[in-house]
C-alpha positions in Angstrom: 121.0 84.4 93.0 122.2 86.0 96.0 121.6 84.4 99.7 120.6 88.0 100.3 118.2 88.4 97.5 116.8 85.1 98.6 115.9 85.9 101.8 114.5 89.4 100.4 112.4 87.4 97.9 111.0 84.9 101.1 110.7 88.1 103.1 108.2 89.3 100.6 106.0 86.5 99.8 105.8 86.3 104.2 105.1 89.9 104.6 102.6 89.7 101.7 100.5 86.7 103.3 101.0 88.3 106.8 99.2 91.4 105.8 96.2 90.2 103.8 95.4 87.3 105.8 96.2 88.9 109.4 93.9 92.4 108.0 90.9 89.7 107.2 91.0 87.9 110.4 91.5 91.5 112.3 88.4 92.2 110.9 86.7 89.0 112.5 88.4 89.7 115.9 87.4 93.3 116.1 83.2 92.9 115.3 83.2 90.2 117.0 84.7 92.1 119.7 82.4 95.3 119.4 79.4 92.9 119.0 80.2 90.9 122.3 81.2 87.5 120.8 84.1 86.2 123.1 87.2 85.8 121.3 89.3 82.6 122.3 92.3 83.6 120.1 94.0 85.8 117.8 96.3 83.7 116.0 99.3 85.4 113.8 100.6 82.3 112.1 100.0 78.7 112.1 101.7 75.4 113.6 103.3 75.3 117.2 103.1 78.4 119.1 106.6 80.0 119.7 105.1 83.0 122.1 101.3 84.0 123.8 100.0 85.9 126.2 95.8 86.3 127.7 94.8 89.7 127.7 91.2 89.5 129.0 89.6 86.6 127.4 91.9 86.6 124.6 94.9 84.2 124.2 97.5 86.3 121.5 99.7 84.0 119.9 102.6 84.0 117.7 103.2 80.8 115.6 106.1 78.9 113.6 104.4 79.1 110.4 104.3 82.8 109.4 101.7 82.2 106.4 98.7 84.3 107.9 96.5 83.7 111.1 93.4 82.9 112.3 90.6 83.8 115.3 89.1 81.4 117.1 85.4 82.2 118.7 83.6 79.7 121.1 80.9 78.4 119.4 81.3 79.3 115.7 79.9 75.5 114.5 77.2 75.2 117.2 78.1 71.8 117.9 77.9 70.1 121.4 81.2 69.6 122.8 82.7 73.0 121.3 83.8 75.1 123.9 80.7 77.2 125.4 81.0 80.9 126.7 77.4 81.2 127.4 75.5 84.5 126.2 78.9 85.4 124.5 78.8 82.3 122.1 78.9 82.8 118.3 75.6 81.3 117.5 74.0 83.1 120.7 74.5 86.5 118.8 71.6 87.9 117.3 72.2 87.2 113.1 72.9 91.1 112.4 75.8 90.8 114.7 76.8 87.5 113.4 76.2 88.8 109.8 78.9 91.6 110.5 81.4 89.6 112.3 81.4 87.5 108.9 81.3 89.9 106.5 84.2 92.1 108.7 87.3 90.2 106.9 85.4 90.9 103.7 84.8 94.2 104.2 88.5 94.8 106.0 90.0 93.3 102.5 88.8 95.5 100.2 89.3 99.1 102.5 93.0 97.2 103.6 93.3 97.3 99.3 91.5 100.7 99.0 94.4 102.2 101.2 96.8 100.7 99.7 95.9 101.7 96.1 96.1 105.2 97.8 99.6 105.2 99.5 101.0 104.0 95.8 98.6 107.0 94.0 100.5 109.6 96.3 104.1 108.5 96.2 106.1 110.2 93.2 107.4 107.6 90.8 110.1 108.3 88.6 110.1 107.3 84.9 112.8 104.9 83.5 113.8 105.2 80.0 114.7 101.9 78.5 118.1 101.2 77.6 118.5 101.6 73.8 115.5 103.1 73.2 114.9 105.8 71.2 114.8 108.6 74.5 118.0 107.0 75.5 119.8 107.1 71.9 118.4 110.8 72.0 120.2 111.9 75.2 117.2 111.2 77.1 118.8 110.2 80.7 116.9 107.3 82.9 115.1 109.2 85.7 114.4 112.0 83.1 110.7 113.7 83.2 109.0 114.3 79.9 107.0 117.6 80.3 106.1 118.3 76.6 105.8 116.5 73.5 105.9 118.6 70.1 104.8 121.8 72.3 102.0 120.1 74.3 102.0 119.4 77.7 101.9 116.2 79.5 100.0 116.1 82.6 101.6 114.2 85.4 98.7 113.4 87.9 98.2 110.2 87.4 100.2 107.0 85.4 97.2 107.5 83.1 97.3 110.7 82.0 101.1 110.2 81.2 100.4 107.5 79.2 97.4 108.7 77.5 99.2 111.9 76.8 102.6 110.0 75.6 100.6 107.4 73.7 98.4 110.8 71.9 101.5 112.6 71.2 102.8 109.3 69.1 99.5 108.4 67.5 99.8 112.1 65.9 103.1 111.5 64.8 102.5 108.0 63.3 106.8 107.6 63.3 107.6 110.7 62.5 110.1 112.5 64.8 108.8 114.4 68.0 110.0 117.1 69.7 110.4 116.1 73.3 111.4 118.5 76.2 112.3 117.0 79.3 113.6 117.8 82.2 116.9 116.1 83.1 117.8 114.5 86.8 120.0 117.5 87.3 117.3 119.9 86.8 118.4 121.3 83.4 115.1 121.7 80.9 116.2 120.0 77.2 114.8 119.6 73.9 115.7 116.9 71.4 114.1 115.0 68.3 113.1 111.6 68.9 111.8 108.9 66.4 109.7 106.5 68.0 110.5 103.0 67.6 107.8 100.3 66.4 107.1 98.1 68.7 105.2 95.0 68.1 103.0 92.9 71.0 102.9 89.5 70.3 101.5 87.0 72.2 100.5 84.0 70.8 101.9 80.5 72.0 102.6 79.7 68.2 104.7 80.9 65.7 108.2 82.1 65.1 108.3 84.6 67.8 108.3 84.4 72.2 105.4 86.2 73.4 107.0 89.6 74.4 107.5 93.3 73.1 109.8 93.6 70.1 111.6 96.6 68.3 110.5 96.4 64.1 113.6 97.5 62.7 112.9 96.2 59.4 109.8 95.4 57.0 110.3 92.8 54.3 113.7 93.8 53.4 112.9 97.7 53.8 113.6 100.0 56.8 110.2 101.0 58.5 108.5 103.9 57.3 106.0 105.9 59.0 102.2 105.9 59.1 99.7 103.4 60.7 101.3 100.5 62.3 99.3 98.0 61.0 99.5 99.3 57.6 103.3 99.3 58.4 103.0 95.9 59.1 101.2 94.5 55.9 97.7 96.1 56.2 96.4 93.0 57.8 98.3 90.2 55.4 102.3 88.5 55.9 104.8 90.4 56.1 108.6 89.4 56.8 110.8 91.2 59.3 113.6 91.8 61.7 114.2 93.5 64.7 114.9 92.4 68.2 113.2 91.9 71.8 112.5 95.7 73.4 115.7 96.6 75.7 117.8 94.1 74.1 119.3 95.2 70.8 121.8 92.8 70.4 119.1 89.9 70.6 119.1 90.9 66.8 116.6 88.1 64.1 115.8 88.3 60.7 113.2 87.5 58.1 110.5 86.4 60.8 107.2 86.0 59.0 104.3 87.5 60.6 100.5 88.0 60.1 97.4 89.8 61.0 99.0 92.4 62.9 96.5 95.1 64.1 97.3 98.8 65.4 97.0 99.1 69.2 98.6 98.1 72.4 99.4 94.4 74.5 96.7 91.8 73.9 96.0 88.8 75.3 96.5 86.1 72.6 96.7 89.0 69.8 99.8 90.5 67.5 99.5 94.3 68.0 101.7 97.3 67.5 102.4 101.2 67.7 104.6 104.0 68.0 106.9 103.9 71.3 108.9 106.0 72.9 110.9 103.5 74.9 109.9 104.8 78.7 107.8 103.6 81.7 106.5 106.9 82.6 106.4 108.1 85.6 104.3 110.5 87.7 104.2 113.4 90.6 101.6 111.7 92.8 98.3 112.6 93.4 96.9 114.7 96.2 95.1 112.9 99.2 91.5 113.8 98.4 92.3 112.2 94.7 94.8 109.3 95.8 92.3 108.2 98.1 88.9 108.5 94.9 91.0 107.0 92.7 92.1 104.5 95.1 88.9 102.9 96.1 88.0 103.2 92.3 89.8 100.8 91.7 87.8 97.7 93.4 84.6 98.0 91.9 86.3 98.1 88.5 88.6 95.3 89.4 85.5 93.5 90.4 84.0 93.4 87.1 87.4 92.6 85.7 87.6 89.4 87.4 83.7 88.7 86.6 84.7 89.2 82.7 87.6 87.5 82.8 86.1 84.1 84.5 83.3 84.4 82.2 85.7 84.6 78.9 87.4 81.7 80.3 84.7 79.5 80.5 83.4 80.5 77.0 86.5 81.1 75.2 88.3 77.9 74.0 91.5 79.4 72.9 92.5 81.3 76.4 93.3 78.3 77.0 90.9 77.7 80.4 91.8 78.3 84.2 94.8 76.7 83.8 95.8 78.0 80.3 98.1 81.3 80.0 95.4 83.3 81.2 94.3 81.6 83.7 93.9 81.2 87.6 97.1 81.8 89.6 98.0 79.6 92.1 100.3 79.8 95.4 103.3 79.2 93.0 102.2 81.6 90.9 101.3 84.2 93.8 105.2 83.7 95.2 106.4 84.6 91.7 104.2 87.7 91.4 105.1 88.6 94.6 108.7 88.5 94.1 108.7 90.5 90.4 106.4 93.3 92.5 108.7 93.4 95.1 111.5 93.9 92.6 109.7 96.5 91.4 110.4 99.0 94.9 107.8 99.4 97.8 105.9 102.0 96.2 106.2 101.7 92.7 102.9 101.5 90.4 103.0 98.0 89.8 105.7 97.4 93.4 105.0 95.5 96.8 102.9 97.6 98.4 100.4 97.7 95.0 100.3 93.9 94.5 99.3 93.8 98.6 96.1 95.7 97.4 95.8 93.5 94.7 96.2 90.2 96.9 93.6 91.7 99.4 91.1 92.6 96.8 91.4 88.9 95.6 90.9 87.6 98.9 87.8 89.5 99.4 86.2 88.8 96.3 87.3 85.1 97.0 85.5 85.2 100.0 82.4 86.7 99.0 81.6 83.7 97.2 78.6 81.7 98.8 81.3 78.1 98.9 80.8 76.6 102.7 84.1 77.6 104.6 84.5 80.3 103.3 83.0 83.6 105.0 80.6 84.0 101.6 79.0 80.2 102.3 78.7 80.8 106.2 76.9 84.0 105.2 74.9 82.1 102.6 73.6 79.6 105.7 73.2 82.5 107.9 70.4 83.6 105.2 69.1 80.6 105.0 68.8 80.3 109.2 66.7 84.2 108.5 64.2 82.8 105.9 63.6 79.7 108.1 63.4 81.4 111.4 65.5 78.1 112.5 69.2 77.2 112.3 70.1 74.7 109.7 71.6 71.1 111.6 74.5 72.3 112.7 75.8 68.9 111.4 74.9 69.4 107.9 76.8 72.8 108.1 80.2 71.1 109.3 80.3 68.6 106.8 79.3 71.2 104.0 82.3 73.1 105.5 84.7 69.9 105.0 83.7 69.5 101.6 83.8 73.2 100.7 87.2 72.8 101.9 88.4 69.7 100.4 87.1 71.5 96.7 89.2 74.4 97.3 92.3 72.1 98.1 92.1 70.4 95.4 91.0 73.2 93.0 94.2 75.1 94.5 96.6 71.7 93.5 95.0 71.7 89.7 95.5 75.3 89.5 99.2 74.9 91.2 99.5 72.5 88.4 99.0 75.2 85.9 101.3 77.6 87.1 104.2 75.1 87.5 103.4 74.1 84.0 103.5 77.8 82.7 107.1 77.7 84.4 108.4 74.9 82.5 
């Protein structure tokens, strides 16, 4: 690797923490602001400070470490000793301004991700057609647009509609050849006959294959025919084949034994398989008014995603647990994300400025839960202070906080440990 491509990689994973922690802590800093709670600093950074300057009451500082930021507010434990800015204290604010002071980063997280989601829904993205595919042994050019398949249109609003439309076009077919018109990079409108490929997902960490996407060029000694892909495949039962990984031709095997393949797309810890074309489809964009819907769709629908997911991994032995192939991701894990979405472009539907969206919605769902330290547990004791009509010790709150902190260092080391192991 590059020296250049290392530094673009570092670049990335900085940027990336920079604009989801610094976008949570602006939303502390400005609340706090509008709700009269003094602001001591506003922090981008950690470690020794290279650069400040007061504006007001407010040190602005820029730090060695570039790995987020933080704000610091007189009086945010209550403790005697902390620094003391009278009537303009934290715990001096009345509990709805508190309450949205807290819940700002939160809140700042999820519309930071919301915008995001938006910028990528409006930017164009051009489709790719996979080397040796079927498109590409057809005369289909990378960068080419598919506008119909076997006389019906495909709708290019949205990455969803192109691949619902793409993935209806070779469902009807069932192998058989299509009849694709496209529109080339120099403008020219085409047709040609394509034959899909057969592509089987598998992903299961045993048996003769890597988890991945491969080509089915062959099915127990026979070339593949058409019809149902899991009849294709055996109807459920063993079948032998060859073929080789999707993009890689030359990564040839033979007389692989596999089982229990069912029709139907990627699955976690499942063998699947359809009818491909061999593109990542692109799209025009969207227009603001449904960039911005679809967008903020997004969160609430991620949200429950997340809620399944933790809830299948508790209950469901063989994903393997939070540390298993499906499970949490770590900091190491996070880099290495960070790095294949930047590789992806800026604006890509699965590039840098996406996975930005995606870190911030994390963050914010991170800190909505009700663990001291983080804003969802100081929220917790600030309902706690309502019911009673009387702040908790402020003692008992600080050493809450330390423990709620130690817990997520040391859940963030045993999850690190999973992601180094999934390296290895």
């Amino acid at each position: 690797m590059s020296a250049r491509q290392v530094l673009i990689d570092v670049g990335a994973v900085v940027i990336t923490l920079l604009a989801v922690v610094l976008v949570h802590e602006f939303g502390h800093f400005s609340v706090a602001k509008l709700s009269g709670i003094q602001v001591d600093e506003f922090a981008v950074g950690f470690g020794p400070k290279l650069f400040s300057r007061k504006r007001g009451d407010t040190l602005y500082s820029l730090r060695a470490v570039p790995a987020g930021g933080f704000v610091r507010m007189p009086g945010m434990l209550g403790l005697a000793g902390e620094a003391d800015a009278g009537d303009r204290n934290f715990y001096r604010a009345t509990k709805p301004r508190r309450f949205a002071t807290l819940a700002a980063g939160i809140v700042f997280n999820f519309v930071f991700a919301g915008l995001c989601f938006t910028a990528v829904n409006m930017a164009p993205t051009p489709s790719h057609v996979l080397p040796g595919g079927p498109l590409a042994s057809a005369g289909v050019g990378d960068g080419s647009t598919i506008l119909a398949v076997d006389g019906v249109p495909i709708h290019r609003d949205t990455p969803q509609n192109v691949t619902r439309d793409l993935h209806a076009a070779t469902s009807r077919a069932q192998g058989r050849p299509l009849h694709i018109t496209f529109q080339a990079s120099d403008g020219s409108v085409r047709t040609t006959a394509v034959r899909p490929d057969l592509v089987l997902f598998y992903d299961t960490q045993s048996g003769p294959l890597q988890p991945g996407a491969y080509v089915v060029s062959g099915v127990n000694g026979h070339t593949v025919g058409s019809g149902d892909p899991a009849a294709v495949l055996g109807g459920g039962g063993k079948v032998m084949i060859s073929g080789y990984p999707e993009g890689a031709p030359s990564q040839r095997f033979h007389d692989v034994v596999i089982a229990n393949a069912a029709t139907g797309y990627a699955v976690a810890n499942g063998i699947t398989a359809n009818w491909l074309l061999g593109l990542q489809a692109g799209f025009d964009g969207q227009p603001f008014p449904t960039a911005i819907s679809n967008g903020f769709q997004t969160i609430p629908a991620f949200i429950r995603g997340e809620a399944v997911g933790i809830y299948q991994l508790i209950t469901v032995p063989s994903l393997g647990g939070v540390t298993g192939p499906n499970g949490f991701t770590g900091p190491v894990g996070i880099a290495q994300e960070t790095v294949s979405a930047a590789q992806g472009g800026i604006l890509g539907q699965q590039g840098l400025v996406w996975w930005i969206g995606f870190v911030s919605m994390s963050l914010g769902l991170i800190n909505v839960l009700p663990i001291p330290f983080l804003d969802g547990g100081k929220l917790l004791f600030l309902g706690i202070e309502t019911v009673r009509r009387r702040r908790m010790d402020p003692r008992f709150e600080a050493v809450a906080s330390a423990i709620g902190l130690a817990v997520i260092v040391l859940f963030a080391v045993y999850v690190t440990i999973g992601d180094v192991g999934r390296l290895i």
